[in-house]
C-alpha positions as CSV (number, residue, x, y, z in Angstrom):
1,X,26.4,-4.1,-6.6
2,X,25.2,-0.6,-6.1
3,X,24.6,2.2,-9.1
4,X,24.8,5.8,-9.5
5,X,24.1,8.0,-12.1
6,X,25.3,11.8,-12.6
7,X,25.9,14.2,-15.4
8,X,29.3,14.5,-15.1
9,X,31.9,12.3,-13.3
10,X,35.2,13.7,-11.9
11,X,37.8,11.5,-11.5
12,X,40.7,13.2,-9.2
13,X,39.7,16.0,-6.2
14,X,43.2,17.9,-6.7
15,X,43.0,21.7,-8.0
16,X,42.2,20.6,-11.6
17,X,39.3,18.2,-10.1
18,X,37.8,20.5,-7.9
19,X,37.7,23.6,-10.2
20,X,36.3,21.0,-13.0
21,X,33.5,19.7,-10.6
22,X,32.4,23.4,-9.4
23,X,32.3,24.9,-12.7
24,X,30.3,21.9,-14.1
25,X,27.7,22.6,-11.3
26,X,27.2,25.8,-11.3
27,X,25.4,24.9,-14.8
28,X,22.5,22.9,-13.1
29,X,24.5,19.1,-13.7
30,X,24.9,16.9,-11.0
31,X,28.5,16.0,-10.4
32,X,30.5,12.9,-8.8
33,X,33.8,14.0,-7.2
34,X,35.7,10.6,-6.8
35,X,39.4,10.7,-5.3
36,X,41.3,8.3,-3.0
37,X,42.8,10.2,-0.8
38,X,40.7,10.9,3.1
39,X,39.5,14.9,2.0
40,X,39.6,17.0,-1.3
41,X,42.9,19.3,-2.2
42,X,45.1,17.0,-3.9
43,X,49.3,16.8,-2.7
44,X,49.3,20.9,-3.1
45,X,46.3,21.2,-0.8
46,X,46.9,18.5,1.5
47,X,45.5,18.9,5.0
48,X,47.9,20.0,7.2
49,X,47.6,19.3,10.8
50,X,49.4,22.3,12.0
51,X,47.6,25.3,10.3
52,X,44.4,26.1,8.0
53,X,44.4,26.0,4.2
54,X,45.4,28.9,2.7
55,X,43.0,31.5,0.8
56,X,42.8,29.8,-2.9
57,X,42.7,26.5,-1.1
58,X,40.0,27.7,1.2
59,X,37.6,29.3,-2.1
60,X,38.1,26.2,-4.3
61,X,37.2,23.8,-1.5
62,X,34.1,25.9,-0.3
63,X,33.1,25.6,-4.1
64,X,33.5,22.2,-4.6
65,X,31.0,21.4,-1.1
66,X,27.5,21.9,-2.7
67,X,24.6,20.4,-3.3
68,X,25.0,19.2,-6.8
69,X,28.5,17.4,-6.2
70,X,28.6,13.9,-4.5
71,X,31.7,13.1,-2.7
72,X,33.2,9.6,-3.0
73,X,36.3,10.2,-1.2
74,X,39.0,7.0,-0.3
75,X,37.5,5.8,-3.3
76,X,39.4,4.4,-6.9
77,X,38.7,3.8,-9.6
78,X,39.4,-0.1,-10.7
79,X,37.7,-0.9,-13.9
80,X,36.4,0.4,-16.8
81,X,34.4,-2.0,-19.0
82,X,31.6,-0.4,-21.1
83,X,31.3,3.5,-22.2
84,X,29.4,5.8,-19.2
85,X,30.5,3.6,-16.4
86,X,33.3,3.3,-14.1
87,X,33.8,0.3,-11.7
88,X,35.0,2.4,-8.4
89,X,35.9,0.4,-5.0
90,X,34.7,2.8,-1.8
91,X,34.8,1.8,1.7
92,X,31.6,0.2,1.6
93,X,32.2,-1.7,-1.3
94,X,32.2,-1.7,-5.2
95,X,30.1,1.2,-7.1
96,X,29.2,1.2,-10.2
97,X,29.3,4.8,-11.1
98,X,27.3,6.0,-14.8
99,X,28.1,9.4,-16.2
100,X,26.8,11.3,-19.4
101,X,30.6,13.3,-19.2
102,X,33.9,12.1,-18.0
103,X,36.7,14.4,-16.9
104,X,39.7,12.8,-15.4
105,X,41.9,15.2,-13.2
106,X,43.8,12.2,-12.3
107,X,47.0,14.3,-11.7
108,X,50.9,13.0,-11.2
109,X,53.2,11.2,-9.7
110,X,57.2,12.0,-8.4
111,X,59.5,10.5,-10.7
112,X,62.1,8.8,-8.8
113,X,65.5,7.6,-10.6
114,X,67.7,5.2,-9.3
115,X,70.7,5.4,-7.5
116,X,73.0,3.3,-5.6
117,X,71.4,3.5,-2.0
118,X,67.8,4.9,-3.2
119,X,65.6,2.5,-1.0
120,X,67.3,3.4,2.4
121,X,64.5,4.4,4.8
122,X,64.7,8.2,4.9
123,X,64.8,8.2,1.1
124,X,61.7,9.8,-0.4
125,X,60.1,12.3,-3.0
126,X,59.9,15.6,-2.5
127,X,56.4,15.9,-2.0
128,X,56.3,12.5,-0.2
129,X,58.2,13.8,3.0
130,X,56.3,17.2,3.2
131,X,52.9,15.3,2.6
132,X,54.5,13.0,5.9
133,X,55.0,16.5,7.6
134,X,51.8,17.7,7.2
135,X,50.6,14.8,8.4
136,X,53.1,14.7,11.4
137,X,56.2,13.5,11.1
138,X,58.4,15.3,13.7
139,X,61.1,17.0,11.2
140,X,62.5,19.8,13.4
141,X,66.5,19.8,14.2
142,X,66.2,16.8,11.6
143,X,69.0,17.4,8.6
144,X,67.7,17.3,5.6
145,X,69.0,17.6,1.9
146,X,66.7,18.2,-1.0
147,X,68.0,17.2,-4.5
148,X,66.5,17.2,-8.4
149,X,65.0,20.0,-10.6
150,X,62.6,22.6,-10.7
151,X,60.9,25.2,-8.4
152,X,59.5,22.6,-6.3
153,X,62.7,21.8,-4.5
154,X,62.3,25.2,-3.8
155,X,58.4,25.4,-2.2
156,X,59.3,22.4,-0.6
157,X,62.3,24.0,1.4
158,X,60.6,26.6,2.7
159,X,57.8,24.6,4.1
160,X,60.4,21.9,6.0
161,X,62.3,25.0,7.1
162,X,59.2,26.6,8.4
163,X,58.2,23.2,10.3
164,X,62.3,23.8,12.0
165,X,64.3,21.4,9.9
166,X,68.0,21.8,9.1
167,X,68.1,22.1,5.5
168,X,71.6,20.9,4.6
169,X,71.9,21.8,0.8
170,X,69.3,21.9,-2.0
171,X,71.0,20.5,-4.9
172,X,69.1,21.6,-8.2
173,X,70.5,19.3,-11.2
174,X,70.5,21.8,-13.8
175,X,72.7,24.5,-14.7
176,X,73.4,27.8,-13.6
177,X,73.0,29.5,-17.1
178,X,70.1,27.5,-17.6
179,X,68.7,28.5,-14.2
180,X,69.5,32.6,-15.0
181,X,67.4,32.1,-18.5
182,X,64.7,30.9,-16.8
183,X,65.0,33.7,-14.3
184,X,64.8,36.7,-17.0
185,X,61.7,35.1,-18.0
186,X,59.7,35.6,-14.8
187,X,59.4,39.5,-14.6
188,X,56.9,38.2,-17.1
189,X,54.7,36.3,-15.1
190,X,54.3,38.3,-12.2
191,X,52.9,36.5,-9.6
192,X,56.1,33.4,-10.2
193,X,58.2,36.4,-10.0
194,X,57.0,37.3,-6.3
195,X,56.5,33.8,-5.3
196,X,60.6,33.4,-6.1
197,X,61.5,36.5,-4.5
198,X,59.7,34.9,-1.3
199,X,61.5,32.0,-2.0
200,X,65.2,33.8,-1.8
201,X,64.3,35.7,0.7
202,X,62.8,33.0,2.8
203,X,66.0,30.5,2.0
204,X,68.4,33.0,2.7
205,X,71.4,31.1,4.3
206,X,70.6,27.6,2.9
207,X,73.0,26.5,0.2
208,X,71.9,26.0,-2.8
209,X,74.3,24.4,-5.8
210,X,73.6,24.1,-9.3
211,X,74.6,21.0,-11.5
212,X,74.8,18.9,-8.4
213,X,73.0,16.0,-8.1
214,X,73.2,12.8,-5.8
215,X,74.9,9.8,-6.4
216,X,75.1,7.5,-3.9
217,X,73.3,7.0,-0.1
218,X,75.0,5.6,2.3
219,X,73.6,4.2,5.7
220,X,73.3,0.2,7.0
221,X,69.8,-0.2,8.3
222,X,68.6,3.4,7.0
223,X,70.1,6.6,5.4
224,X,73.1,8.0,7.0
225,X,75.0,10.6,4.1
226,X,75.0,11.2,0.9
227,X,77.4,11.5,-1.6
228,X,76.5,14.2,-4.4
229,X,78.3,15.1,-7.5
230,X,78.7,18.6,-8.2
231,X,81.0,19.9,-11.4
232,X,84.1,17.9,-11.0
233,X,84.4,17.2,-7.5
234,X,82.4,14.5,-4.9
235,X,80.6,16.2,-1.6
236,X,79.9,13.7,1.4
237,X,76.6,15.4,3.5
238,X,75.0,13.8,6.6
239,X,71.8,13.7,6.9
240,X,68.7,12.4,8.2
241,X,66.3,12.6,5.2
242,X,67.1,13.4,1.8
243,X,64.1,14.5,-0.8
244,X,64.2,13.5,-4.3
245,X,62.5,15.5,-7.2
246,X,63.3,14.8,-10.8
247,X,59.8,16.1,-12.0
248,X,56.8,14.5,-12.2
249,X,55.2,11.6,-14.0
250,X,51.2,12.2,-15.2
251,X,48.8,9.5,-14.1
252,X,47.3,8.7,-17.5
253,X,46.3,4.8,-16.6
254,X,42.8,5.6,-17.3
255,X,43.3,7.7,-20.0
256,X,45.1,5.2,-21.4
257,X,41.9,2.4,-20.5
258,X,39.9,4.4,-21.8
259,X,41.6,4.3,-25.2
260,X,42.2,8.0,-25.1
261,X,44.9,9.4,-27.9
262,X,48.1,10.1,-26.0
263,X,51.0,12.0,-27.3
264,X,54.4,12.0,-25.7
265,X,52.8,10.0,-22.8
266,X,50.2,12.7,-22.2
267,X,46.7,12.4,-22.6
268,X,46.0,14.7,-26.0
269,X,43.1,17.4,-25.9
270,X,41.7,20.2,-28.1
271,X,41.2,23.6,-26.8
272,X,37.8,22.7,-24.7
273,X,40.0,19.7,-23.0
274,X,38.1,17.1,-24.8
275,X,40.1,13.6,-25.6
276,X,39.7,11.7,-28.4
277,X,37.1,9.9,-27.0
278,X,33.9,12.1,-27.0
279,X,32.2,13.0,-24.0
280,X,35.7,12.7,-22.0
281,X,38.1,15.4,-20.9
282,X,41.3,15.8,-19.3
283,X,42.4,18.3,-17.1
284,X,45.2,18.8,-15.1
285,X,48.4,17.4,-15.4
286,X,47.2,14.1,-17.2
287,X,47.4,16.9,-20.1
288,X,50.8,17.6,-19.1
289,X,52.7,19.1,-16.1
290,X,51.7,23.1,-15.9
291,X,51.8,23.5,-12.0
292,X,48.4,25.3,-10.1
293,X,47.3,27.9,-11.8
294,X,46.9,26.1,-15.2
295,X,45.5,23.2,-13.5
296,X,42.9,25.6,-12.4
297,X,42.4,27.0,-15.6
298,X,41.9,23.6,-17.5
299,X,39.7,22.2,-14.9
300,X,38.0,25.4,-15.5
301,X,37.4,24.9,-19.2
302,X,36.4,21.3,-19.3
303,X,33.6,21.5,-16.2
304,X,32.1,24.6,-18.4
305,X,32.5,22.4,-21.7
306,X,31.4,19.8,-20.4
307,X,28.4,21.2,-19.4
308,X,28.0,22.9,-22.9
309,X,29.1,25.9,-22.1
310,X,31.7,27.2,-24.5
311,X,31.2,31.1,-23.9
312,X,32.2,30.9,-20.3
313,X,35.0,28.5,-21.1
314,X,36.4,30.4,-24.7
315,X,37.2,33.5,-21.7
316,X,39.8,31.6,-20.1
317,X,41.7,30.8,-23.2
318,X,44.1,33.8,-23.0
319,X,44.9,32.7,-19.4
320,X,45.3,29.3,-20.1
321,X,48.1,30.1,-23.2
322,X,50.3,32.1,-20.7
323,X,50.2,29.5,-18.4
324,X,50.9,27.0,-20.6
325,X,53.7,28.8,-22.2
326,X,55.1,29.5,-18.3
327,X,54.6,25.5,-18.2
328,X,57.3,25.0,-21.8
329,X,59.4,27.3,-20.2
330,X,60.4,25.1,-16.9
331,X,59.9,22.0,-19.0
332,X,63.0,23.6,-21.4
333,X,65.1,25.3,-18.6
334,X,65.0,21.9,-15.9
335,X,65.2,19.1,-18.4
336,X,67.2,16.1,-16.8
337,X,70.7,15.6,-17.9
338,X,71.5,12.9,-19.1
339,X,74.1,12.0,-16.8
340,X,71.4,10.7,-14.7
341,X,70.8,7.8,-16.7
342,X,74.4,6.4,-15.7
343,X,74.0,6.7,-11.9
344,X,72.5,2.8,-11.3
345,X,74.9,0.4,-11.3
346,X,73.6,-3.1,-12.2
347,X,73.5,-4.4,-8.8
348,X,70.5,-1.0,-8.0
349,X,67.0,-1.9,-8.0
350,X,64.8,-0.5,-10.5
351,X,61.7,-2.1,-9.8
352,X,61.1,-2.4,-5.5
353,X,58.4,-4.0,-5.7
354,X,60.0,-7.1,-7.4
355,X,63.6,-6.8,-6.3
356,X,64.6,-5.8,-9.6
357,X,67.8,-4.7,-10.9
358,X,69.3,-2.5,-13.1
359,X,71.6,-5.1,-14.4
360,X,68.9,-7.6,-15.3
361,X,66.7,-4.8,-16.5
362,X,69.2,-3.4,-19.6
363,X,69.3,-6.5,-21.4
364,X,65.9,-6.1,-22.7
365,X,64.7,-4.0,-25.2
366,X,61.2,-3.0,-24.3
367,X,58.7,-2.9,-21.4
368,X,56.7,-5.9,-22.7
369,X,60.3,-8.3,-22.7
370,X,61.0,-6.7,-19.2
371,X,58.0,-7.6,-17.3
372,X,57.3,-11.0,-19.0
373,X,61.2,-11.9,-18.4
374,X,61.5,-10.1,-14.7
375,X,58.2,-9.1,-13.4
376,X,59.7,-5.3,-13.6
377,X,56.1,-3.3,-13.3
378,X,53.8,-6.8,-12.0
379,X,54.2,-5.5,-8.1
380,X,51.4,-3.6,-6.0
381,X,52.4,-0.1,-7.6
382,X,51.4,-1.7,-11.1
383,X,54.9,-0.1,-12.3
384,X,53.9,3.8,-11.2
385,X,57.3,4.0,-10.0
386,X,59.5,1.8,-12.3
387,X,57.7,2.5,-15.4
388,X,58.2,6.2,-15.4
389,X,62.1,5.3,-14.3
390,X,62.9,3.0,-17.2
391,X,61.2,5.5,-19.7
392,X,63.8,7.8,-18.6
393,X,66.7,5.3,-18.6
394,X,65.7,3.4,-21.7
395,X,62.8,5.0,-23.3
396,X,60.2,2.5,-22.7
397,X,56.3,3.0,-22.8
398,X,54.5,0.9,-20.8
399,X,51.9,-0.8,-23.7
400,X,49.1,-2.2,-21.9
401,X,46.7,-1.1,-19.4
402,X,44.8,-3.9,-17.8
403,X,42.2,-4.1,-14.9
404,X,42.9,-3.7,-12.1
405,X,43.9,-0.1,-12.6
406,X,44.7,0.2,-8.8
407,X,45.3,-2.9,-6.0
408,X,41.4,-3.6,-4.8
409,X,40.2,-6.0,-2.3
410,X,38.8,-9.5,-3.2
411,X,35.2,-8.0,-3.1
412,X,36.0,-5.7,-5.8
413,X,37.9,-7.9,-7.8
414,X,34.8,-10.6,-7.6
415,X,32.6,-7.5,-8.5
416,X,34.8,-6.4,-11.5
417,X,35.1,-9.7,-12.3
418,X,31.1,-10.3,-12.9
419,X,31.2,-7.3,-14.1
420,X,33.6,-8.2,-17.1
421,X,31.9,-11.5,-17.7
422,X,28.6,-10.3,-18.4
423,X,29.9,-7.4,-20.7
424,X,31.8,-10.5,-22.7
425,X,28.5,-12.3,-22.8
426,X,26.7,-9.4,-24.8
């Protein structure tokens, strides 16, 4: 198996990986940039097909393409055994990769709930149709309804609407009051402020409802209406797609292998975005879900710390507060309701990897009972989608991470598995 050794190893090529990876370099150290996706950016910077990144995009990525960073792009990360070394699987074959620093910028993922319905074709997160857009999935004249919480419902819009779909309704779960509160907070925060009065301006004519949210899809071989609750009374919508976005779920599997301290299932840093486990940071929304511009600002101030350099970083701090405290604020004002926790019936599936249901999922009483008794979580997505579903319905924590931390081919696994052997054997 093949070796490489760097400085600092960055795990994750989103906004928090890339500004992490620049900063570190521009200090002399020779960086690793690993991410599985074909090109750097992350689901905010995704390539799309149809136009050029924008300007922030366009700077971060020109940063990131230098001589001191190494990119190991469609690559994972399947195994970590031993401190300063990562097992990674790339396309041409398994890597051992060895690092003095670790920073994982390993991002999130959509948190889908279940409903009666939800695995329809045409069903899918938020950022899961738009990422199919940009990668050219015809959407114009197609009816769409976007449903869940938060601002993103609202980016996302704009971009289907701009690519000529019919955006039906865009159902935000929380409430109205809730929704104003949050409002008289942005003259704060300038640039949200201007990005929602682009928003409204740009939405103008598409309905938008508070305290709706969807209950039920309907459709035989693939999604056909929906049927959305909204105060007291039941709407029926056709449609073609509908977009799901209850928030997002961080990616803290390696965190968690790496027997980094989590708190409230994020991965817990002090102020330089150093874990528990010296020599390894976090940045991003592993740390907790803040949006770009903190992302920026923590990936910031672990590549500088992580390259000793705590003068640089210590300037950012002010920055990064306000973000973070822009960050509380949507946590507080688009918390799910927790009517949402009643809208699977027992016949829904939880868990589609397994065929799973709802009904054989609530008589157990943690995680550990449910996968041993069901195999809830034991599918290809390793329970990325049901595990961050049943800790909102029933408050589980998933409490094991074993390798593999990602599906791998036979190759890798026979690599990992040498690996792991001769580790045991010293």
């Amino acid at each position: 198996m093949k070796h490489a050794s760097f400085d600092v190893l960055v795990i994750g090529a989103g906004p928090a990986g890339l500004a992490a990876a620049s900063s570190a370099s521009q200090g002399g150290a020779s960086i690793a940039l690993v991410d599985d996706n074909p090109a750097p950016g992350g689901q905010i910077w995704r390539a799309d097909h149809t136009k050029q990144p924008g300007i922030q995009a366009h700077s971060w990525l020109l940063k990131s393409k230098n001589e001191r960073i190494t990119h190991y792009m469609r690559s994972r990360v399947i195994g970590a055994f031993e401190p300063g070394k990562l097992l990674v699987e790339t396309p041409d074959g398994s890597l051992e990769l060895c690092y003095k620093k670790l920073i994982l910028a390993t991002g999130a993922r959509e948190r889908f709930l279940p409903f009666p319905g939800w695995t329809l074709p045409g069903i899918m997160g938020v950022g899961g149709l738009q990422a199919l857009v940009k990668g050219g999935l015809p959407i114009a004249g197609k009816r769409v309804v976007i449903a869940g919480s938060g601002p993103l419902l609202l980016a996302v819009a704009v971009y289907l609407k701009h690519q000529g779909a019919r955006v039906s309704l865009i159902a935000e779960q929380t409430s109205w009051s809730n929704l104003a509160r949050f409002a008289l907070h942005l003259p704060r925060h300038t640039s949200y402020l201007w990005q929602a009065a682009g928003f409204a301006r740009e939405l103008a004519g598409v309905p938008l409802k508070t305290s709706c949210w969807v209950t039920r899809a309907l459709g035989e071989q693939r999604l056909e209406a929906v049927v959305l609750q909204y105060g007291k009374r039941s709407l029926i919508l056709d449609c073609d797609y509908l977009a799901c976005g209850f928030g997002l779920a961080p990616n803290v599997e390696l965190a968690a292998a790496l027997n980094c301290e989590r708190q409230e299932g994020l991965a817990h840093v002090n102020e330089w975005q150093e874990t528990s486990q010296p020599g390894v940071y976090c940045a991003g929304e592993v740390t907790g879900i803040g949006g770009l511009e903190l992302s920026l600002l923590e990936g910031q101030i672990a590549g500088l710390a992580a390259t000793e350099r705590f003068e640089e970083a210590r300037q950012l701090f002010t920055r990064c507060i306000r973000a973070r405290a822009f960050a509380t604020l949507q946590t507080k004002y688009f918390a799910l309701r927790p009517e949402l926790r009643t809208l699977a019936d027992a016949r829904t599936i939880v868990c589609r990897c397994e065929d799973v249901t709802y009904g054989e999922l609530e008589q157990h009483t943690s995680w550990r009972s449910a996968k041993l008794q069901t195999r809830c979580g034991m599918g290809p997505c390793q329970g990325r989608v049901c595990g961050a579903a049943t800790d909102f319905l029933f408050g589980w924590t998933q409490d094991a991470i074993r390798p593999p931390l990602a599906s791998a081919r036979v190759a890798s696994l026979a690599s990992m598995q040498d690996t792991h052997s001769k580790e045991i054997s010293r």
